[in-house]
N, C-alpha and C positions, 0 to 999 in steps of 0.2 A: 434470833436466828436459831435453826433448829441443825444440833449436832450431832452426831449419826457417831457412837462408838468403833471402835477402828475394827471391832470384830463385829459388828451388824451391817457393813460396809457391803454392798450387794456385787457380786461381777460385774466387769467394767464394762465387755465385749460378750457377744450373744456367740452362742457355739456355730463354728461354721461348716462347711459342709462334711460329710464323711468321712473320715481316714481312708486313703489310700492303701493298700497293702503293700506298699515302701514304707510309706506316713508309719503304718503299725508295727511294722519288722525296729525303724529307727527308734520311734518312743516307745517300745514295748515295758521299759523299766518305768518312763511316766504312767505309763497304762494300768500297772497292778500295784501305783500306789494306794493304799487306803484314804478314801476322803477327796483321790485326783483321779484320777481313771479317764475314762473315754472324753468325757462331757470337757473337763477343763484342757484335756487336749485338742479339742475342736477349738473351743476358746482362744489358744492361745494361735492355731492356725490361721484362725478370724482376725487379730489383733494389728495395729497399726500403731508401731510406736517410734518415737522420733529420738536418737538420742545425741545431744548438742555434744561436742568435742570427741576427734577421732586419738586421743592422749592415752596417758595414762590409766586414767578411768575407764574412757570406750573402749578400749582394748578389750578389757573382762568382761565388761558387759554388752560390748558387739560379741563376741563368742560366744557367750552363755546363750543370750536372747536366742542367736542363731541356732545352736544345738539342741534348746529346748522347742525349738521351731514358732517361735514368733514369725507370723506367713510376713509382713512387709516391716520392713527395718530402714528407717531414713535414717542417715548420714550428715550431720550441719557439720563443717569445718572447712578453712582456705587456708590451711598450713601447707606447707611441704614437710615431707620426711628430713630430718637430720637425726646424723648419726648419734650423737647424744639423746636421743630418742631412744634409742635400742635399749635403755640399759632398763626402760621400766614400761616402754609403751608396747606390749609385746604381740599386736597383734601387724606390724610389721616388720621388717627383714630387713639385713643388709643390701637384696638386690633392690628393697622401693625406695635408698637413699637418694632425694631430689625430687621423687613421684610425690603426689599430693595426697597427703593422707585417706581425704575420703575415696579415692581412687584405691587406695594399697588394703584400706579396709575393705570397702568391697569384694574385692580379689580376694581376700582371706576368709571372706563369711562366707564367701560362695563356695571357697575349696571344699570348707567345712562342712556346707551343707544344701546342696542348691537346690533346695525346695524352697527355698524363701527366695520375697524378692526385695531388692538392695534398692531404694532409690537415692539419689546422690542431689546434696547441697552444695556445690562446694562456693560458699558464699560466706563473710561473715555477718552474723547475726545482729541484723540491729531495729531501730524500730519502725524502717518502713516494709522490713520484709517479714518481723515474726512472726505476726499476728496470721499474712496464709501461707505462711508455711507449717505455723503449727496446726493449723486446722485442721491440718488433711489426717489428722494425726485420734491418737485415742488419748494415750500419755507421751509424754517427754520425759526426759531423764537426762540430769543437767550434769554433765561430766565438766562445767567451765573451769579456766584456771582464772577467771578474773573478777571481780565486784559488778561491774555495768554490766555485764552478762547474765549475770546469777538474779538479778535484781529483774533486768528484761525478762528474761526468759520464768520468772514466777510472776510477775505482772501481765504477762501474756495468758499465760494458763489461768492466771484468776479473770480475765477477762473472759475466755472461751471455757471458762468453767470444767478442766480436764486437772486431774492432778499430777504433780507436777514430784518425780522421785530424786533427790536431791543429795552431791556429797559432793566434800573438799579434803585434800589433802596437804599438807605440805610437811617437811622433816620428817617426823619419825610420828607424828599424829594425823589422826582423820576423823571426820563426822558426817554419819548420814542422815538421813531425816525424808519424811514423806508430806509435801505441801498440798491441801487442795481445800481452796475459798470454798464455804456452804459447808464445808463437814471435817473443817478442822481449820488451823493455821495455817501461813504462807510463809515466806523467807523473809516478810516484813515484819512479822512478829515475831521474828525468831532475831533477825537484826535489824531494828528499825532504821538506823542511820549506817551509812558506809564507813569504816575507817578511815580517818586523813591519807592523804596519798603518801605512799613511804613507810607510815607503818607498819605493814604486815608483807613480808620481804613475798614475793614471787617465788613458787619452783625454780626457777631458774636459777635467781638472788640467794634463795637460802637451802636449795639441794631439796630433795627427797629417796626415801628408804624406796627402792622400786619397788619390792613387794610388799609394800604399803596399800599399792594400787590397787593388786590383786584383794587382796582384803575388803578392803570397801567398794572395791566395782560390785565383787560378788555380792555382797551386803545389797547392791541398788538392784541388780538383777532378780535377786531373790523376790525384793518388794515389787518390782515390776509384773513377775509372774501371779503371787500374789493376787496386786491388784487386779491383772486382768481375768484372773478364775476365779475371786473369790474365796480363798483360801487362806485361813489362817488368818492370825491378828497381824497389820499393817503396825508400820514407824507413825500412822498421821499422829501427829501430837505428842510426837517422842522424839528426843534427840540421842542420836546413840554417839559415843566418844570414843574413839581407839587413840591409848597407848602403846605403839608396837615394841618398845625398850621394856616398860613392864608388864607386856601381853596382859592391858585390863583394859575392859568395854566397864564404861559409867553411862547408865541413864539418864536424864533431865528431860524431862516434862514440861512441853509447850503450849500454851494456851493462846487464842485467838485475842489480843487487843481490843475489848469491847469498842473503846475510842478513837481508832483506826479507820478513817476514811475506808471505804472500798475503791480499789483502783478502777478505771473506768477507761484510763486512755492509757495508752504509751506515752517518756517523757524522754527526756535527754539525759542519758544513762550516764556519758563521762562528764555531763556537769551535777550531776547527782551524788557525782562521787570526788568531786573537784579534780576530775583528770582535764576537763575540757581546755583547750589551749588559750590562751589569754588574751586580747588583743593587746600589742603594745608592749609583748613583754619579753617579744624575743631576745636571745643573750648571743651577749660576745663569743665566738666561736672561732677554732681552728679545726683545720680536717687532721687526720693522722701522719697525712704527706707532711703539709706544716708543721707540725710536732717534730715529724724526724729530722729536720730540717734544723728548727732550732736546738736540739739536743744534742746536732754538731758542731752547731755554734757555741753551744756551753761547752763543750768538749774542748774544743779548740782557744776558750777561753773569750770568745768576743759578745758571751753573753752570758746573762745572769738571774736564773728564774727557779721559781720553784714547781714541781710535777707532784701535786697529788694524787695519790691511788686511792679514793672513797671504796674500793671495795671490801670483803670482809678476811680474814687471815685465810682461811681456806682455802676462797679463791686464789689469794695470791702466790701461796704454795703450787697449785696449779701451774698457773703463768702471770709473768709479770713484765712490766717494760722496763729496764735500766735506768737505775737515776731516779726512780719513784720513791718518794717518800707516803712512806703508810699512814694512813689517816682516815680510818674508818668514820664513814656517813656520819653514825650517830655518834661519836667523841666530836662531829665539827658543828654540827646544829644545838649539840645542848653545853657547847663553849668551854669542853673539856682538851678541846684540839683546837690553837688558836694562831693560822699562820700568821708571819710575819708581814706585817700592813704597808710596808716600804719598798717591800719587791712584788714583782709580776706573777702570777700565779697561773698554773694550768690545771685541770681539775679533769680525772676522768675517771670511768667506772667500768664496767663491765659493755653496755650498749648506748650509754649517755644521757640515761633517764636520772638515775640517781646523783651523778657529778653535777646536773644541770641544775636539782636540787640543790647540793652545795653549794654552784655557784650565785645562783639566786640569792639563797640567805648572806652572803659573802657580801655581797652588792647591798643588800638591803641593811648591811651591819658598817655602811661605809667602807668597803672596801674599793678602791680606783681601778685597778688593774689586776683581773680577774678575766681566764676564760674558761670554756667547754671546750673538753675534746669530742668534739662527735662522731658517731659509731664507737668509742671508746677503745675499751681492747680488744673487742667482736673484729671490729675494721683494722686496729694495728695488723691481728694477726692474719687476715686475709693481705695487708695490705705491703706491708712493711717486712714480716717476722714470718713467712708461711711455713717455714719448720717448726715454731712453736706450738703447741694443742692450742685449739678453740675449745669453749666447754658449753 
């Protein structure tokens, strides 16, 4: 296969019609750059790029795109705004709390600049929709917070042969990187297997620095523009690393997989990643009503159980439920936290992914009486506690 240097890499998008004299008044500072001028600002008018999640990521680089005048900007996302949102996704507002992200983005691209035009997904991406939805497209730019996603969304783009601009963030680090099959590497070469599930905690699970975001959106915009004018040497076959604690970018160097299948179809993303649900293996559960229920029974003394909190000290500083005894995820799976086998157990988490973990393994270690709290403290505190924060 013939590999194309990341600085021989030719313009993505053909210059498109004329600047406007608004067009020229707005980009006039892209206009009298040296090496960008007129020509890659046609380009980037011409351009059609798709960029998957309207988060922490899209925020910087829904803005950027939009200011630098990328003419058509899709939107893939089916979240709603929550206000724990605000603290890092800043291209929405306290009045879009409840509005649907790629709605409140919209609304903000367009403040900014309404020469472009916004088309909206709000869908989530999977694999009978990728494939035309990214078509319509030049590049994508993979803002996802999850493994099935990240995986889809570069098996896509290697199939429709577009490259594919790429970053993750969680805690206090990030990494960007530029994918695209025929003239460099993809995200399969860069991680060929998925993480077991539970390994590598979620935003959500293990928090993020908000202007972590900032940092690496702008990192994917940049290579977006980039790509689409031709300009300057691209990420393809570089992986860049940010530590924001000790403000240091490290390099590594990716190489395409000689032994690597080429993807050809779309597969099943959360059993690729062992997220898919299992036949057979639903678990013992109680809802939060239940929960509070028996926890006046213990109170009152006509009962006798114990209340796991799997989640991590941080969170529980946050909020917690009364009567929780702490017993973080990984002290109970690697049998450094070992409840006692003769009483009833209750097991909760944050949203009832990770408790459902514990319980599993609990079941699978012999235990009898073992359950899940479902919705976890997400639903206590809507449900039970509503003066307490949600996080």
């Amino acid at each position: 296969m013939t590999t194309l240097a990341a600085q021989d890499l030719p313009a993505l998008v053909a210059p498109g019609p004329e600047l406007t004299r608004e067009e020229t008044v707005r980009y006039s500072r892209h206009l009298i750059l040296p090496g960008f001028g007129v020509q890659a600002q046609r380009r980037l008018k011409n351009a059609r790029v798709l960029v998957v999640g309207a988060g922490g990521l899209g925020s910087p680089i829904l803005l950027y795109l939009a200011a630098a005048g990328v003419g058509r900007i899709g939107i893939v996302d089916d979240d709603t705004v929550e206000e724990s949102n605000l603290q890092r996704q800043v291209v929405h507002g306290m009045a879009d709390v409840g509005r649907t992200k790629a709605e409140s983005a919209r609304a903000a691209v367009l403040d900014l600049n309404p020469l472009v035009q916004v088309d909206l997904h709000p869908v989530r991406l999977d694999a009978d929709n990728a494939l035309d939805i990214l078509a319509g497209y030049d590049l994508v730019l993979d803002g996802a917070d999850n493994f099935a996603t990240r995986y889809l969304v570069s098996d896509a783009a290697e199939i429709l042969g577009m490259p594919c601009v790429w970053g993750s963030i969680l805690r206090f680090d990030g990494q960007v990187s530029v994918f695209w099959s025929g003239h460099g590497p993809t995200y399969r070469d860069l991680y060929p297997q998925a993480p077991p599930p539970g390994e590598v905690p979620s935003c959500a699970e293990g928090g993020v620095l908000g202007v972590l975001c900032a940092q690496i959106g702008s990192v994917m915009a940049n290579e977006a523009i980039k790509l689409i004018t031709g300009t300057g040497t691209t990420l393809l076959g570089r992986l860049l690393v940010f530590d924001a604690l000790e403000m240091s970018w490290r390099e590594i160097r990716v190489r395409r997989d000689p032994a690597r299948t080429r993807v050809t179809e779309l597969a099943d993303y959360e059993a690729f990643c062992g997220i898919a649900p299992q036949p057979g293996a639903d678990l013992p559960e109680v809802t939060v009503e239940q929960l509070n229920a028996l926890l006046a029974e213990r109170a009152a003394g006509r009962a006798d159980f114990d209340l796991l909190d799997v989640r991590e000290p941080d969170e529980r500083a946050i909020v917690s439920i009364d009567g929780a005894t702490p017993a973080p995820r990984g002290t109970v799976l690697a049998g450094q936290f070992q409840p006692a086998r003769d009483r009833r157990i209750y097991v909760h988490c944050k949203s009832g992914a990770r408790s459902a973990e514990v319980v599993r393994h609990l079941l699978e270690q012999g235990y009898a009486q073992v359950w899940n709290v479902s919705g976890g403290i997400l639903d206590w505190v809507r449900r039970i506690e509503p003066e307490k924060p949600a996080y």
